[in-house]
N, C-alpha and C positions, 0 to 999 in steps of 0.2 A: 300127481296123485291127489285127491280129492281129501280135505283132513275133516273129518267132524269136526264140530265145535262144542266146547268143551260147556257143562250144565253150572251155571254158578248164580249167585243173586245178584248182579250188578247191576244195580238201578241209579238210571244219570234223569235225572229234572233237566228240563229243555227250555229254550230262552221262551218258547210258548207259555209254559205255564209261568213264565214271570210275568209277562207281559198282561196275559188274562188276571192271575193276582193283582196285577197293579190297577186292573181295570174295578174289580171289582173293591178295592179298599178305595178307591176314588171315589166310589156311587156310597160306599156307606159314611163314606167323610161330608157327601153331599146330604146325604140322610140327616145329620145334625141341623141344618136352616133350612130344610126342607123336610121335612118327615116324611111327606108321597112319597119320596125314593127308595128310605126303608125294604118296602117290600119288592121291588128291583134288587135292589144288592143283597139280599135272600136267596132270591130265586135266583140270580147269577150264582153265589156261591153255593147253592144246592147242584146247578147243574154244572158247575166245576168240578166240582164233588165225585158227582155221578159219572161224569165221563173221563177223569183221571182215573176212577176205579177200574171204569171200562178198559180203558188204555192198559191198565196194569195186567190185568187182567187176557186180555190177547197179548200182550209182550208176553208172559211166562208160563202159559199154557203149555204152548210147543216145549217138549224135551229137548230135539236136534232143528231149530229156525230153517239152517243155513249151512252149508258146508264150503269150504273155502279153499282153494290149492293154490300153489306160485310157483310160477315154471320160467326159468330164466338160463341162458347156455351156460355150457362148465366153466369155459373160460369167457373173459370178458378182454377186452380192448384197454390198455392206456390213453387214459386222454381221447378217448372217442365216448359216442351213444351209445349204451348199451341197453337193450329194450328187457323190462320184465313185465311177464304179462300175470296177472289175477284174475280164477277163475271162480267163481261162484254159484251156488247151486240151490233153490228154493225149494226145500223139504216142505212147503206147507201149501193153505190154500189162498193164503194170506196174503196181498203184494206188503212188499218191504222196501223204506228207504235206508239207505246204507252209506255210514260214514264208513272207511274203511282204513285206518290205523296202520300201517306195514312199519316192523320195525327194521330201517335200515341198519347197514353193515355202520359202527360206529367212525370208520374210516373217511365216510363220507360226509361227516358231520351236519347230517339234517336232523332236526329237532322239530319241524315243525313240516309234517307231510301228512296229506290228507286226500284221499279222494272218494268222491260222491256218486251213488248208483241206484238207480231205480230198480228193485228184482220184482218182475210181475210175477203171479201166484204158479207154482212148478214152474218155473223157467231156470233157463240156465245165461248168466251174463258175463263176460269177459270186459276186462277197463287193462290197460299198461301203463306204463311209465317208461323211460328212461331215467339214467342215470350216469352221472359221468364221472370214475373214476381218475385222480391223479397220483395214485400210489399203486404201484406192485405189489403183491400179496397177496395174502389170503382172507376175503371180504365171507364174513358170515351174517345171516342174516338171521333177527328175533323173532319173537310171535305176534303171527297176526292177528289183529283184534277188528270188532266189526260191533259199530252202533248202531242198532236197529231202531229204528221209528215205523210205528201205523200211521196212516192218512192223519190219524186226527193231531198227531207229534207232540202230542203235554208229555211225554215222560219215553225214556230210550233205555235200553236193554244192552249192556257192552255182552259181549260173547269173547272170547279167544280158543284161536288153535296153533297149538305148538307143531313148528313144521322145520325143521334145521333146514337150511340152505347154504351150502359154502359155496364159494366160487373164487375159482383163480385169477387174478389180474394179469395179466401177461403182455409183452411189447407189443405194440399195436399191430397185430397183424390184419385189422380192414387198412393201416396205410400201407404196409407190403402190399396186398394185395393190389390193392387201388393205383398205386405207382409204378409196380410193377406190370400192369396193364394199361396202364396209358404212355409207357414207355414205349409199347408195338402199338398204338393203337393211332385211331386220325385223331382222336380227340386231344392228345396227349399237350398242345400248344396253349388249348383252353386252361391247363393246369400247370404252366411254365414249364413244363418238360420240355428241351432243344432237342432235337431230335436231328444229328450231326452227319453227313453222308461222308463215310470212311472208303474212300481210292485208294488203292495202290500202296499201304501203308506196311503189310508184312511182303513177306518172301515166298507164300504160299499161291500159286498159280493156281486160278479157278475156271475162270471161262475168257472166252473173246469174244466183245457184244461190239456194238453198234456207238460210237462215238456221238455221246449229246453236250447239251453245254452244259459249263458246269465239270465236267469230267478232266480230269489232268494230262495235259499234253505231252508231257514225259513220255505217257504212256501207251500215247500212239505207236501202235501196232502197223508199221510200214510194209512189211512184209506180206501179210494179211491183206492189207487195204489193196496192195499191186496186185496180189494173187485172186481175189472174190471182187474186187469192186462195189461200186456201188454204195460209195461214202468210206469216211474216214471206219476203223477199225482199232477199238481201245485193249489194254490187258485188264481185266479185274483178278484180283488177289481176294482170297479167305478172310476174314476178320482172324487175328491171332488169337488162340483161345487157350485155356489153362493158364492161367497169369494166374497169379498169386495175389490173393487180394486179403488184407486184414482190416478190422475194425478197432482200433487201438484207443479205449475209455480211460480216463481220467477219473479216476473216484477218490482224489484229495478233496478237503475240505474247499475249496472256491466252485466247485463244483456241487455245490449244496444250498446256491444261492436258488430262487424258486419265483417263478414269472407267471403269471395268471395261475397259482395254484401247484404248480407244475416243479420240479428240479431243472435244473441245466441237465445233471446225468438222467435223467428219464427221459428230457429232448433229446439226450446223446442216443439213449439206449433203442429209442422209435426210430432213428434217423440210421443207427446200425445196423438195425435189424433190413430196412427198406436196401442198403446198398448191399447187405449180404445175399438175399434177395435175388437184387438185380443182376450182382456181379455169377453165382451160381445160373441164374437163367441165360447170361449171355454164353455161358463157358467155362467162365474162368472158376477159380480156386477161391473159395471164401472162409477164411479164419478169423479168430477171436482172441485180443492181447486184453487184459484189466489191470488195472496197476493203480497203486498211490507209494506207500514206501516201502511196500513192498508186492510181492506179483499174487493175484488176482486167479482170471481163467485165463487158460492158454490152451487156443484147440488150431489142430496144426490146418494148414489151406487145405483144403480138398473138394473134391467134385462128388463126393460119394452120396448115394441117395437118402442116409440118416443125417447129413450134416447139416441141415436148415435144422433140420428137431434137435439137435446139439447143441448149436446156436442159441435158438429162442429158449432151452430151459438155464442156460446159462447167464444169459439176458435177464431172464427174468428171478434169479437168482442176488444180482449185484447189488449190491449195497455201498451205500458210499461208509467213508472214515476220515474222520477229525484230522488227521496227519496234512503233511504237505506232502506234494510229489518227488520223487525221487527220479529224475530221467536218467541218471548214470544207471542207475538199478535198468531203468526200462531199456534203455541200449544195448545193455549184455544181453538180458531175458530177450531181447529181438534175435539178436542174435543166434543164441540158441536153439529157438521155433524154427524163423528163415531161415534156411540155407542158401537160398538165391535171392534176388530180385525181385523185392515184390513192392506193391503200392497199398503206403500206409494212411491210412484216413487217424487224423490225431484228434480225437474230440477232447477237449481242455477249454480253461477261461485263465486267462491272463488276468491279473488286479490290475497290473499297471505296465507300462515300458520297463521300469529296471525291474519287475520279475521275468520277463519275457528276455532280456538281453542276458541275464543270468541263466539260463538252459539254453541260450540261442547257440554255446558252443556245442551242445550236446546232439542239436537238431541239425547243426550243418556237419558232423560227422554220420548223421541216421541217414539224410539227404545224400551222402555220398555212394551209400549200399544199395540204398534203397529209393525208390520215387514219394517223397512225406510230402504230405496233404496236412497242414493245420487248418483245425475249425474249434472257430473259437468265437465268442457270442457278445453282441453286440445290447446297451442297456435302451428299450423302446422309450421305458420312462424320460432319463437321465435325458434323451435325444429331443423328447417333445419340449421335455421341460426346458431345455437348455435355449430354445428358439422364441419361447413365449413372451410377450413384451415384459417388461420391469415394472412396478409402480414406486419403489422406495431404494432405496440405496443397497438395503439389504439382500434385494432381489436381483440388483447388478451384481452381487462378485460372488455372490448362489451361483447366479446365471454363468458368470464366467468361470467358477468352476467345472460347473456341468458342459459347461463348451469346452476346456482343456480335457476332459476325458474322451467326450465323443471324440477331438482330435487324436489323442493318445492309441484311441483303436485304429483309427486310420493310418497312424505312424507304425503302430507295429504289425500293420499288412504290407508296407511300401517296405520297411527295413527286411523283415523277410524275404520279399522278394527280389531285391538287391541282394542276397547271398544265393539267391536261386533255389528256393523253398515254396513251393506250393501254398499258397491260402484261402481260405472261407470265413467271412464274417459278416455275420448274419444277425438278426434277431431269433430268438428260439423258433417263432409262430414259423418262421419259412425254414427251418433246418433242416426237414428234410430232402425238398424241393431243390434244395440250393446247393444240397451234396451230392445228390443224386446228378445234377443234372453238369457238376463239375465231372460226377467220373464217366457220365459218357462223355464229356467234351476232351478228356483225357485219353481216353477210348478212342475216338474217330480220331486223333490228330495221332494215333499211334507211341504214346509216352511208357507206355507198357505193354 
């Protein structure tokens, strides 16, 4: 919607007329040891004069200059581009140049955004932006404002139009989208997606093809091959579908630690949304666990056609809390939801080895019910930094700090999986790449 602009006196002096002022107090400074200049620095300041009036003059003639709209989608992306476009409209006969003022949502803390447009006389001009949210919420946006200049630019005209904009931030649904299509897709390798060929893994009889390599020999079809000939003849079976798949958050306080801008739980919460996603487009059953010390959203597995849109406003709902976690709490609460077998993706961050061997009993009685998947996040900093040469003493047992930690992650990947625990650990930037791509390798090797 196109907003008028609102009539007020807002008169901004432009770096031009400083510049001309400064020129002309020069020639009357030169006027003093030369008096021929005198009448130059007159006539300059006469016709400074005369043409700032001018200028004023065409700035506030016009009652409406310019009209202004901003049109951006209802929802927006986490942690992705989100495009807003500005439309602008030349009510006069007058071309105009245009600073153009957008007050951002305060969320996104820019203080200082500008953009520049030439409006030729009755034209109509479009300029965008992106902008890249790292918080959930509800982003509102202020009044536009728009400094105008004529060619000649000694003196500018602010205008504003009040236009409310709100917009919803929501889990990233261009990386659903996006991963969930390069997971069918050829491209899908360009984007680390493994893309796993699942043989003979269920109990469900499908067809009888043609034996190629690669194909499991189990599975040879002898009876088939005797009776049609004509090469070896395999069984393929159905991929099992309906598994019960959960996305199990972590919203205790270590989960509020924030990596280029971002949370851990908002990487959790992109990276949940993408496996519910996938797990719903293969088949299976996609629920939602939240927990710190106490339980959160619980949406039970299902295949039904509202449960992505249940998902995502829940997702986009969570909030982390100051607490610590409670896994004994989250054991029973599993409990309760599951009734069978299902596989649980555990988004968490471990501080150290003795926090992580402190729940480890809790996680190898979850691992007994159920197939647990820990993902848990890896520090890019702490890694680079911990590798960088030394210059001073203090830099060696810095350094060697930061090396006992990066090892500390890698210890409590190897200790879990010596109890026979699933894990992921990652840096946030690949989370969701690197979950995604665990549960089809879980998926084809038939683990659920």
């Amino acid at each position: 919607m196109i907003r008028k602009i609102t009539s007020r006196f807002d008169l901004f002096l432009q770096p031009r007329l400083w510049w001309l002022l400064g020129v002309v107090w020069a020639l009357f400074v030169l006027s003093y040891p030369f008096s021929i200049v005198l009448p130059v620095a007159w006539v300059a300041l006469t016709t400074l004069v005369f043409f700032a009036l001018a200028d004023l003059l065409i700035l506030f003639l016009p009652n409406n200059p310019v009209s202004i709209a901003r049109s951006t989608g209802e929802k927006w992306s986490l942690g992705d581009k989100n495009k807003v476009t500005l439309k602008l409209v030349n009510n006069t006969v007058l071309p105009w140049r245009c600073q153009i003022i957008d007050e951002l949502p305060v969320e996104l803390q820019e203080r200082k955004f500008y953009l520049y447009l030439f409006l030729k006389p009755l034209q109509q001009e479009e300029c965008s932006y992106v902008v890249l949210p790292n918080k959930r919420g509800l982003y509102e946006f202020g009044v536009m404002r728009v400094i105008l200049r004529t060619p000649l630019g000694i003196l500018g005209r602010r205008v504003s139009a009040e236009a409310d904009t709100k917009v919803a931030v929501y889990p990233s649904i261009v990386q659903m989208k996006k991963y969930g299509l390069h997971t069918v897709s050829k491209l899908a390798r360009f984007y680390g997606v493994k893309r796993l060929r699942r043989i003979g893994m269920s109990y469900e009889f499908e067809q009888i093809k043609e034996y190629v390599i690669g194909d499991d020999i189990r599975h040879i079809n002898w009876k088939a091959t005797g009776k049609f000939g004509g090469g070896l003849k395999t069984n393929h079976f159905t991929e099992e579908k309906a598994q019960p798949v959960y996305v199990v958050l972590d919203k205790s306080r270590p989960m509020n630690l924030a990596f280029d801008g971002m949370t851990l739980l908002d990487y959790a919460v992109n990276a949940g949304l993408v496996i519910a996603n996938t797990a719903l487009y293969k088949g299976d059953r996609a629920g939602l666990i939240s927990f710190s010390d106490r339980l959160g959203s619980a949406i039970r597995a299902e295949n039904s056609p509202g449960q992505m849109k249940r998902i995502i406003d829940a997702l986009y709902a969570e909030k982390y809390r100051t607490t610590e976690a409670d896994y004994e709490f989250l054991f029973n609460a599993v409990k309760r939801i599951s009734s069978g077998r299902s596989l649980l993706f555990l988004f968490t961050n471990f501080e150290s080895i003795t926090a992580m061997q402190r729940v480890l009993p809790v996680l190898r009685k979850m691992n007994k019910l159920h197939l647990l998947v820990v993902v848990f996040f890896t520090n890019a900093e702490i890694e680079n930094y911990a590798y960088e040469p030394s210059q001073n003493l203090e830099e060696v047992y810095s350094r060697m700090v930061a090396r006992q930690m990066v090892a500390d992650k890698r210890q409590m990947s190897i200790e879990l999986a010596n109890h026979g625990i699933q894990s992921v650990v990652c840096q946030p930037s690949e989370l969701s790449i690197s979950v995604l791509n665990r549960y089809l390798e879980l998926k084809a090797k038939g683990m659920i």
